[in-house]
C-alpha positions as CSV (number, residue, x, y, z in Angstrom):
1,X,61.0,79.0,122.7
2,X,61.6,81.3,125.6
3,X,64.5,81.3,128.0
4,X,64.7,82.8,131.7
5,X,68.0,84.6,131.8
6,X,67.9,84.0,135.1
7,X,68.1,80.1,135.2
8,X,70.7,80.6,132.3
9,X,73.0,82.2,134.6
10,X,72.1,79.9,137.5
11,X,72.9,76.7,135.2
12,X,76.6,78.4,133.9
13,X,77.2,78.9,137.7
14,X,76.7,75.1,138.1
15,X,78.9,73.9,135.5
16,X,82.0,76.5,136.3
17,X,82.1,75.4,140.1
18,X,84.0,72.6,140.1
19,X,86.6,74.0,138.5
20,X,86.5,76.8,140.5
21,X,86.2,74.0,143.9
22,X,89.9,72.5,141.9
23,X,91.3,76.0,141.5
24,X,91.0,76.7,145.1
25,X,92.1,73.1,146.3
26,X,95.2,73.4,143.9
27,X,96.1,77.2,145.7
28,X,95.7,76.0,149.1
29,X,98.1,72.8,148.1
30,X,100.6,75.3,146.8
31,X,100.5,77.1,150.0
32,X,100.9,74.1,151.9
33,X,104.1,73.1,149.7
34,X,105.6,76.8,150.1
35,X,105.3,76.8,153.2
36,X,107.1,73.1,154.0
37,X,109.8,74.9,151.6
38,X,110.0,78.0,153.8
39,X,110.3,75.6,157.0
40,X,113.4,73.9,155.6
41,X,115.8,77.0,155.0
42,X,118.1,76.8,157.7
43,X,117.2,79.1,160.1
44,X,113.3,78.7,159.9
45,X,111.6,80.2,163.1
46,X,110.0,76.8,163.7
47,X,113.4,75.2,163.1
48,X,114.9,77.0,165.8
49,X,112.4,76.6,168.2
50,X,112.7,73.0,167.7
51,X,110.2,71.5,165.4
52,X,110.8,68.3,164.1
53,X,107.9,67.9,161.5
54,X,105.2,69.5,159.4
55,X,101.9,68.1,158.9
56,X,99.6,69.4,156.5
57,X,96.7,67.6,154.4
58,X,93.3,67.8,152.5
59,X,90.3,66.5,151.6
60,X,91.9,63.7,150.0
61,X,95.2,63.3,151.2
62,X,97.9,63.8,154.2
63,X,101.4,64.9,154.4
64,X,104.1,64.7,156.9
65,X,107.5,66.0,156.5
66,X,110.3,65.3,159.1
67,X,114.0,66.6,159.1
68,X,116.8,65.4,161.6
């Protein structure tokens, strides 16, 4: 039996992307997170200009975070 290289590769590539589709979902959350974080130090540049909230989200799911 002979076997194309070519469609071995292209068949690897298929099986690895959704892990690599998590991978990126999972860094962009993280982002998102550190970023809320950043927002609620004291003297955040969005807290003194008066924000109230931050609203974020993704394919799957929204977040809103207030602060008095």
């Amino acid at each position: 039996m002979v076997r194309s290289l070519h469609h071995d590769a292209h068949s690897s590539n298929d099986s690895i992307q959704p892990h690599v589709d998590r991978w990126v979902t999972e860094q962009m959350f993280e982002e998102d997170v550190r970023a809320v974080l950043q927002m609620m130090r004291p003297h955040s540049r969005e807290r003194l200009q008066g924000w109230k909230e931050y609203r974020t989200g993704g394919a799957h799911f929204r977040v809103t975070v207030s602060w008095d």
